[in-house]
C-alpha positions, -999 to 999 in steps of 0.1 A, spaced: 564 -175 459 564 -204 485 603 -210 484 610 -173 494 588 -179 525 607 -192 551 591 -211 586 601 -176 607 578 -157 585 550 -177 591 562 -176 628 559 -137 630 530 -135 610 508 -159 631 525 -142 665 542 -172 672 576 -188 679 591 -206 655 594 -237 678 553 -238 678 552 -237 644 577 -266 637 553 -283 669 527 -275 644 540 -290 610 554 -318 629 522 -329 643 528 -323 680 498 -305 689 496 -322 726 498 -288 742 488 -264 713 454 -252 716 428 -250 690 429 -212 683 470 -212 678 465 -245 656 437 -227 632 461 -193 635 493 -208 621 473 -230 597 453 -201 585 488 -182 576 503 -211 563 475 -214 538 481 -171 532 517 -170 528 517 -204 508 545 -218 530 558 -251 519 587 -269 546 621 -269 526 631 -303 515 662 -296 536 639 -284 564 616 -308 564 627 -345 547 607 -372 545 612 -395 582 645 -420 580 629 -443 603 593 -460 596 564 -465 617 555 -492 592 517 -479 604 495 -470 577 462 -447 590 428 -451 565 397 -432 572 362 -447 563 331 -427 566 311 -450 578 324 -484 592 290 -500 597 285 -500 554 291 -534 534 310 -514 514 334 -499 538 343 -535 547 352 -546 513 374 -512 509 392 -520 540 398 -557 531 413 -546 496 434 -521 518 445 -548 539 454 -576 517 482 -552 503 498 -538 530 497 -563 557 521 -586 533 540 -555 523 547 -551 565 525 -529 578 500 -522 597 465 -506 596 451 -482 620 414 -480 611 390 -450 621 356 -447 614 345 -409 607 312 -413 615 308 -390 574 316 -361 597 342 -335 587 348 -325 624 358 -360 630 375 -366 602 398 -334 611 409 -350 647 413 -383 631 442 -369 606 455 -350 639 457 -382 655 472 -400 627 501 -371 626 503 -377 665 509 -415 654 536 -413 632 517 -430 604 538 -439 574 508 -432 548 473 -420 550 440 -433 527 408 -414 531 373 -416 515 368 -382 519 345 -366 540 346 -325 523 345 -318 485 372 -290 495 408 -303 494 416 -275 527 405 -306 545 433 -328 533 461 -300 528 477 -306 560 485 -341 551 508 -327 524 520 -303 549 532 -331 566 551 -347 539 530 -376 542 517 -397 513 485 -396 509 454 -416 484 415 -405 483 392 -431 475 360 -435 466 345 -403 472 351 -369 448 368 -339 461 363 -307 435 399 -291 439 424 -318 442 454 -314 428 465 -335 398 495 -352 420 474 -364 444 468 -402 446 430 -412 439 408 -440 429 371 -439 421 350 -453 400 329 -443 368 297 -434 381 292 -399 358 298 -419 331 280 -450 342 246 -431 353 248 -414 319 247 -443 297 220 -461 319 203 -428 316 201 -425 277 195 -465 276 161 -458 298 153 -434 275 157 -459 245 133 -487 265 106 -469 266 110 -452 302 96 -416 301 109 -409 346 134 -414 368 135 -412 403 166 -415 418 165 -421 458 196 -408 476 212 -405 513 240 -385 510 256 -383 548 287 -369 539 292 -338 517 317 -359 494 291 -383 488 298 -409 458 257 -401 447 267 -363 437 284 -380 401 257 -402 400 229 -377 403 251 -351 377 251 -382 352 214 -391 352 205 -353 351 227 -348 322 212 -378 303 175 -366 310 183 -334 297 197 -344 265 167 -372 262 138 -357 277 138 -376 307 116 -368 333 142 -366 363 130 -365 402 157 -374 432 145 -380 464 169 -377 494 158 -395 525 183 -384 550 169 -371 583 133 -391 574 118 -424 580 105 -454 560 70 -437 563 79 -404 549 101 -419 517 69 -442 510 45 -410 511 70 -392 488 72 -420 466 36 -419 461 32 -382 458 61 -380 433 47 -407 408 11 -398 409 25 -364 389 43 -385 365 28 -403 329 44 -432 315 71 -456 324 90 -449 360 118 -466 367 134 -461 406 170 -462 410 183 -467 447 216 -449 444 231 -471 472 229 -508 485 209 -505 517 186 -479 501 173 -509 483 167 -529 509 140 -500 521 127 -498 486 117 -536 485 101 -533 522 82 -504 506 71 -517 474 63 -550 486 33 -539 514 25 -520 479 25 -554 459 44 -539 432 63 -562 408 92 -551 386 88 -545 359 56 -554 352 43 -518 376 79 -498 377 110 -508 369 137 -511 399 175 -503 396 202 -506 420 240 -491 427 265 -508 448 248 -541 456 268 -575 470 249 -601 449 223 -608 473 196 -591 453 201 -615 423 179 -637 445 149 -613 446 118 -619 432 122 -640 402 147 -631 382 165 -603 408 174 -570 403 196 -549 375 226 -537 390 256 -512 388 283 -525 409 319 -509 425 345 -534 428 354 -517 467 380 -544 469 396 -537 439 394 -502 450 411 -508 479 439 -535 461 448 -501 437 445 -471 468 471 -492 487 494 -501 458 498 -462 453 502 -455 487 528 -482 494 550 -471 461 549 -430 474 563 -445 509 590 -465 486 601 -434 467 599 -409 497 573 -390 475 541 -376 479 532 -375 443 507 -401 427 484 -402 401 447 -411 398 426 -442 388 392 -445 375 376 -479 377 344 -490 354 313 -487 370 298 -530 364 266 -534 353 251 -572 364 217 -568 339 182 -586 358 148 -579 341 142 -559 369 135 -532 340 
């Protein structure tokens, strides 16, 4: 259907002129306002327009600028993605243009805007929205594109990605709890951004306790305080019998968790058995023999995302494929 669409239908259908809407696909919203921009893009979507090759080729000349959206630039792990982005494209000739999204969708939607404003040669996002409408106008662009880190439900097979196993990890750590004697799990969470990397991990530790007989409990602690999680904590363990293990499902979770437990004087895993995602080695030092841990390799991450992106700007392509990295598991008798 789309190649029978052509830019002047989407023109009269949005009420437009077919110089806004080549404004529009072009990125040159300086003097477009917000209801025209959501109009043409809302009958873009309805007609399925795609820009003729002929149309709309790929740019001759280069920016050599390469835009990457983090959700939060203030995590460890953001850092490390951003390093692993850099180390590949800086020697390849380019440059970054990083921008924090603050895990906001709103943001995240003026920062591609800006990026299109910006000529950028590529685009890598840890995604902010589990719905690919967020990203579409990237494509729409003709400009290559990677997600990283973070899950979105409906992107399309063609679209450069790079994640990590974390179904498949919390699974397996799941059904080996089970075998150790652990009859709960309480998984503590902070997801700030829809397309948080927790939603696998939760999935995989349900799935595990329903095929066991797990007792499965997850505690999210955005929007409360140290006070609060510790009360819940409590509350949530005096309904349980048998072995609990606690599983911070990201790295500065933990760092809460140990405050907590320690004005509690608990020991692991002697009174509860402690579990950590995404730690920096640091916690190998705690207590006495440090904690078990499921680690990302963000760099790597980051290595792979900009490998992909740098061989679609090569071929003048937006097509890529995706890459799965194993989730590592460093173990500590913290269990």
């Amino acid at each position: 259907m789309s190649q029978h669409v052509t830019i002047s239908d989407v023109a009269k259908a949005a009420g437009v002129s077919v110089t806004t809407v080549s404004r529009y696909l072009n990125g040159h919203y300086q003097k477009m306002s917000a209801q025209t921009k959501a109009r043409i893009d809302a009958t873009i979507n309805q007609l399925h327009y795609v820009p003729a090759a002929s149309a709309r080729r790929l740019r001759q000349t280069q920016s050599h600028l390469v835009g990457v959206l983090v959700g939060d630039i203030a995590n460890h792990f953001s850092s490390l993605l951003s390093k692993g982005i850099y180390d590949v494209l800086q020697p390849a000739g380019y440059d970054v243009l990083l921008m924090n999204t603050n895990n906001s969708q709103e943001m995240e939607k003026k920062a591609l805007d800006d990026l299109y404003q910006q000529r950028v040669d590529g685009i890598i996002v840890q995604p902010n929205s589990r719905s690919f409408a967020q990203y579409q106008s990237i494509l729409r662009n003709q400009t290559p594109l990677v997600l990283v880190d973070r899950e979105v439900d409906d992107q399309p097979l063609t679209v450069g990605k790079v994640t990590s196993a974390n179904l498949d990890a919390s699974y397996r750590l799941g059904r080996q709890l089970g075998k150790k004697g652990y009859a709960n799990v309480i998984t503590v969470s902070s997801r700030f951004a829809e397309a948080s990397g927790q939603h696998p991990r939760i999935k995989g530790f349900q799935l595990a306790a329903s095929e066991t007989g797990l007792t499965y409990h997850n505690v999210e602690i955005k929007g409360h305080d140290d006070d609060w999680l510790a009360r819940e904590l409590t509350r949530v363990m005096g309904q349980l019998n048998g072995r609990t293990v606690v599983i911070s499902l990201m790295g500065p979770t933990l760092f809460t968790l140990l405050k907590i437990f320690k004005h509690e004087k608990v020991t692991f895993p002697k009174d509860l058995g402690l579990i950590s995602f995404d730690d920096w080695s640091w916690s190998q030092y705690v207590g006495e023999d440090g904690i078990f841990l499921l680690r990302q390799d963000m760099e790597l991450m980051g290595n792979l995302a900009a490998q992909k992106l740098l061989t679609q700007i090569e071929n003048r392509s937006t097509i890529s494929d995706t890459s799965i990295l194993p989730v590592t598991i460093d173990e500590h008798p913290s269990i």
